[in-house]
C-alpha positions as a Python dict, from the first residue, in 0.01 Angstrom:
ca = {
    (1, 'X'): (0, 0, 0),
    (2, 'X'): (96, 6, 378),
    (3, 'X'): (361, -268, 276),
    (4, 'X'): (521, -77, -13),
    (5, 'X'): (530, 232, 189),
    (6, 'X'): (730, 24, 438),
    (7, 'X'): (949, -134, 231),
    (8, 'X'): (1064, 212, 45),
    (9, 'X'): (1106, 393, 440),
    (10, 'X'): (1330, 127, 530),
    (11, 'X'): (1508, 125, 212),
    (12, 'X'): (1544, 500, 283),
    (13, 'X'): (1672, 481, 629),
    (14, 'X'): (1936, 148, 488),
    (15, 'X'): (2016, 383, 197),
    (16, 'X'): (2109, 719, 459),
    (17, 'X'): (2335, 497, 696),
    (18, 'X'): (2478, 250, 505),
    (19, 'X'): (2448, 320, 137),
    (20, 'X'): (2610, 724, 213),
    (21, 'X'): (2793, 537, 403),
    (22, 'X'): (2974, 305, 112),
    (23, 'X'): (2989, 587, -114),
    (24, 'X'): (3191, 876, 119),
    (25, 'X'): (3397, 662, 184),
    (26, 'X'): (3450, 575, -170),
    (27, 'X'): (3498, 927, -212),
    (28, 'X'): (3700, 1010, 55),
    (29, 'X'): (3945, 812, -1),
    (30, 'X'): (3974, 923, -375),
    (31, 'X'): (3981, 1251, -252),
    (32, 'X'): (4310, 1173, -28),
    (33, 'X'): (4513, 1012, -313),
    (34, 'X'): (4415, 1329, -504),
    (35, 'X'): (4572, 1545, -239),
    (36, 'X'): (4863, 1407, -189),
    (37, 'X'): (4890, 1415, -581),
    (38, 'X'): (4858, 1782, -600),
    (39, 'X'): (5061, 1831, -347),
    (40, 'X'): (5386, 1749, -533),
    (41, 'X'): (5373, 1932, -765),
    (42, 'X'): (5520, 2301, -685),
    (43, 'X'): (5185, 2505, -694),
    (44, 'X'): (5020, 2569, -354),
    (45, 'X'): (4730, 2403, -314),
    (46, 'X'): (4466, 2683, -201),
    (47, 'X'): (4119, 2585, -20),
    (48, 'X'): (3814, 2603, -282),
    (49, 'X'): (3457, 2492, -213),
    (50, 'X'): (3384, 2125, -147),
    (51, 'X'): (3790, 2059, -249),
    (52, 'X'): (4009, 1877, -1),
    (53, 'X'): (4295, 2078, 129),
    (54, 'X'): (4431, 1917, 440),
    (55, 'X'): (4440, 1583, 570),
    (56, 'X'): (4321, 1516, 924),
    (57, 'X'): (4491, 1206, 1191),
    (58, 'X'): (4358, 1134, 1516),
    (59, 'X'): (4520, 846, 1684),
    (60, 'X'): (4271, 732, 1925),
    (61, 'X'): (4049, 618, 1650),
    (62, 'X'): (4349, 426, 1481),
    (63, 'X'): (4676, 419, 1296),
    (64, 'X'): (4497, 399, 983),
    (65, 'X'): (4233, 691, 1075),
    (66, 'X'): (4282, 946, 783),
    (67, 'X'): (4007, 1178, 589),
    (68, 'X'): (4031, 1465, 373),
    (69, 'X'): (3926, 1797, 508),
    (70, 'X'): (3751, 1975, 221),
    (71, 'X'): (3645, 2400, 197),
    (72, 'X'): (3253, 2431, 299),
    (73, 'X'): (3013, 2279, 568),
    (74, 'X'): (2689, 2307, 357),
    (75, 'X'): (2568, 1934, 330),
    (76, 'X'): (2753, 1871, -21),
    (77, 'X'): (3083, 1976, 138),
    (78, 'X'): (3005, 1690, 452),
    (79, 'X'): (2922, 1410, 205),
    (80, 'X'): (3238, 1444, 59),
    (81, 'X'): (3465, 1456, 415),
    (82, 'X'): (3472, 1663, 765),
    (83, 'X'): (3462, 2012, 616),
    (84, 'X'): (3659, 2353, 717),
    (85, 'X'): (3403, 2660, 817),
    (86, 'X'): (3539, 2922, 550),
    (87, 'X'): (3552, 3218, 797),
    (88, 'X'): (3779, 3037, 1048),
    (89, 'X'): (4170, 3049, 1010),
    (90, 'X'): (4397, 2795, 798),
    (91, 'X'): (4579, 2541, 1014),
    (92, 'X'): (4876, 2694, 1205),
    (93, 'X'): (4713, 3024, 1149),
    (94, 'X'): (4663, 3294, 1511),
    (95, 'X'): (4334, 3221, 1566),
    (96, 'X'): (4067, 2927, 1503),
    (97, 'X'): (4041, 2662, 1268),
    (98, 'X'): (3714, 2494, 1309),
    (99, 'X'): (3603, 2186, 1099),
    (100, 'X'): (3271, 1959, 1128),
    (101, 'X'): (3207, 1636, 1043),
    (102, 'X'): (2902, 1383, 1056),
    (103, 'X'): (2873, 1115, 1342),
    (104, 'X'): (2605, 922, 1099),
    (105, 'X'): (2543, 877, 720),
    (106, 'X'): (2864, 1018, 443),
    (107, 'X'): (3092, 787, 606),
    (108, 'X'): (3034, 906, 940),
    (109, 'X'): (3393, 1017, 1000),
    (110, 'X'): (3324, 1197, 1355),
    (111, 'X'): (3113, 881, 1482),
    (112, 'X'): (3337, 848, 1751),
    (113, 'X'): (3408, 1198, 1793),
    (114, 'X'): (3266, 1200, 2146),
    (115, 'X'): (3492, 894, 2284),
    (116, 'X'): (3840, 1178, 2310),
    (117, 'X'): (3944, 1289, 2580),
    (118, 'X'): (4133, 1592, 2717),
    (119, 'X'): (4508, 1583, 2601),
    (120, 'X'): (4365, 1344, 2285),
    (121, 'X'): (4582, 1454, 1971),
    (122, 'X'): (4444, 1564, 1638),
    (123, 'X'): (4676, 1590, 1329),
    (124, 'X'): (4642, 1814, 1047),
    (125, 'X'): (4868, 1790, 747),
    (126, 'X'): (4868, 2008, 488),
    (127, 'X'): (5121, 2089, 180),
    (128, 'X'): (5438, 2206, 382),
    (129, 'X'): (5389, 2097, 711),
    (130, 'X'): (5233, 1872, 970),
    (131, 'X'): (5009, 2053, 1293),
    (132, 'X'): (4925, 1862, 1593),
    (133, 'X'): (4666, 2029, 1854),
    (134, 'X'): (4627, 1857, 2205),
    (135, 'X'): (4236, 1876, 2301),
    (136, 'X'): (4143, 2085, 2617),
    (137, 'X'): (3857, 1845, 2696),
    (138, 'X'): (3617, 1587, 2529),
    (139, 'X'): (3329, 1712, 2286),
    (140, 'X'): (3112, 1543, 2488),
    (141, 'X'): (3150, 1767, 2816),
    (142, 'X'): (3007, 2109, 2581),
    (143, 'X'): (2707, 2109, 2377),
    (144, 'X'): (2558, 2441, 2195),
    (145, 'X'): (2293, 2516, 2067),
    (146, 'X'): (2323, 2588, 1638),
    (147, 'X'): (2271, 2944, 1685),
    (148, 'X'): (2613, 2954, 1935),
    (149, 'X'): (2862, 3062, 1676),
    (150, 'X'): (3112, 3210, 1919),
    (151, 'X'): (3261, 2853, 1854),
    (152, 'X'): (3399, 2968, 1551),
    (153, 'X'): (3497, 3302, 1676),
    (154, 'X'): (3919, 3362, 1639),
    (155, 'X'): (3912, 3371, 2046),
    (156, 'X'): (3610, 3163, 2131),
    (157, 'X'): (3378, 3336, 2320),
    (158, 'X'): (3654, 3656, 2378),
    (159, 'X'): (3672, 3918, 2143),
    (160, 'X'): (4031, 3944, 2182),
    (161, 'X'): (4301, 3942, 1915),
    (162, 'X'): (4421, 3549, 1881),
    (163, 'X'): (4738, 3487, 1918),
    (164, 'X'): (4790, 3114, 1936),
    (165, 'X'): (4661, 2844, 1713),
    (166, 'X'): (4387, 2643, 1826),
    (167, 'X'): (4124, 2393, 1639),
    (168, 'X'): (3772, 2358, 1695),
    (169, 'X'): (3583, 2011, 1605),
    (170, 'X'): (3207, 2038, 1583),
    (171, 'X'): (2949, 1755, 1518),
    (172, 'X'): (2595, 1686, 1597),
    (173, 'X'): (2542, 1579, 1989),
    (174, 'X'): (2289, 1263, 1914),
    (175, 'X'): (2382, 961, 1651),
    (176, 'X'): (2062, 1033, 1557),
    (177, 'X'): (1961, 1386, 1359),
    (178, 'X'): (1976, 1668, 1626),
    (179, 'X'): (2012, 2028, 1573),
    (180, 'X'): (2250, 2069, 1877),
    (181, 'X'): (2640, 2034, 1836),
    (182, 'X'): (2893, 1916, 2009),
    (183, 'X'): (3261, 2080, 2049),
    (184, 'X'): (3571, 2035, 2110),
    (185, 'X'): (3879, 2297, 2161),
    (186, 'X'): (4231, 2191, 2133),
    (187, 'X'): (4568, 2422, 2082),
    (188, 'X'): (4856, 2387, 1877),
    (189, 'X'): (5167, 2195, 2064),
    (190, 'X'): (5380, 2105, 1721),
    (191, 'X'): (5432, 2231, 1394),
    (192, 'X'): (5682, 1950, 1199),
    (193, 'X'): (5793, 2149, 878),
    (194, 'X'): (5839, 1926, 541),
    (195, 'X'): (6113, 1933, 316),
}
C-alpha cells in the first residue's frame, strides 16, 4: 500500500511541474496566435476574465520570450498565462499596472523572474501600441508579505494621485509554494504607437 501511495505522490508532484507545465504552454501559445488574430480586426479588444489582452517581452530571458497576459489572478487565470490584477490600471494608463505570474507549475513563465535587474526592460504590447517600462530594481531585493497590497495601489505605498505609468510584477519568493511575493516596480520610458 506504502508503494502505491508512493508511486501516485510522485506522479502528483511529476504531474504539477512538468505535466502543467506541457499543457500552459500549450495554451499559451494558442492564446497568443489568438490575440494577435483579434487584434486585426477593427473592434477593440477589451480585458475579460481569464482572456488574453496584452502580450508581454522581456529581453533578458530571450528574443523569443513572449506570453499572453490574460484578465484575473485567481489560479484558473495563472494556468492559462501571467495574469493582470483587475483593479490596477491598463498599460500606459496614470497609475499601476500590476500582473503576476508563477515561477513553478502552468508553464512557469516568471521562473526567472528574480534573475532582472534594475534598468531590465519589460515590454507590453497591446492592440495600438507597444509600452516599454525600465525596472527600478530586481524582484528579488523586496519581498511582502500576501496581505501587503499597497503593491497594487495607483502610487505604491502613497496615496497620491498617479501621474506616470509604472508596472508592477509580482510572483511567489521560493520555487517552491510560499505564501510570500516577490516585486518588482518599473516606469514607463516608451510608448511606440502602431499604425
Amino acid at each position: 500500500m506504502f508503494l502505491v501511495v508512493g508511486v501516485g505522490l510522485l506522479g502528483w508532484v511529476g504531474w504539477q511541474y512538468f505535466g502543467t507545465g506541457i499543457s500552459s504552454n500549450a495554451q499559451m501559445g494558442k492564446a497568443e496566435d489568438s490575440l494577435r488574430n483579434q487584434w486585426k480586426a477593427p473592434e477593440a479588444v477589451k480585458p475579460s476574465t481569464g482572456k488574453p489582452f496584452v502580450l508581454l517581452r522581456i529581453p533578458r530571458f530571450g528574443a523569443d520570450w513572449e506570453k499572453p497576459v490574460v484578465e484575473g489572478v485567481d489560479a484558473d487565470d495563472l494556468a492559462r498565462g501571467i495574469g493582470h490584477y483587475p483593479q490596477t490600471q491598463l498599460p500606459g494608463q496614470p497609475g499601476n499596472f500590476a500582473i503576476a505570474g508563477h515561477r513553478v507549475t502552468h508553464g512557469s513563465p516568471f521562473r526567472k523572474l528574480l534573475d532582472l535587474r534594475k534598468g531590465d526592460q519589460v515590454i507590453v504590447e497591446t492592440q495600438d501600441a507597444v509600452y516599454t517600462y525600465e525596472l527600478d530594481g530586481s524582484p528579488r531585493d523586496l519581498t511582502v508579505k500576501p496581505t501587503d497590497t499597497w503593491v497594487l495601489d495607483p502610487v505604491p505605498g502613497k496615496r497620491d494621485a498617479p501621474t506616470t505609468s509604472i508596472i508592477t510584477l509580482t510572483t511567489c519568493q521560493d520555487l517552491f509554494h510560499s505564501p510570500d511575493r516577490s516585486v518588482a516596480f518599473g516606469h514607463l520610458v516608451k510608448v511606440q504607437k502602431k499604425s
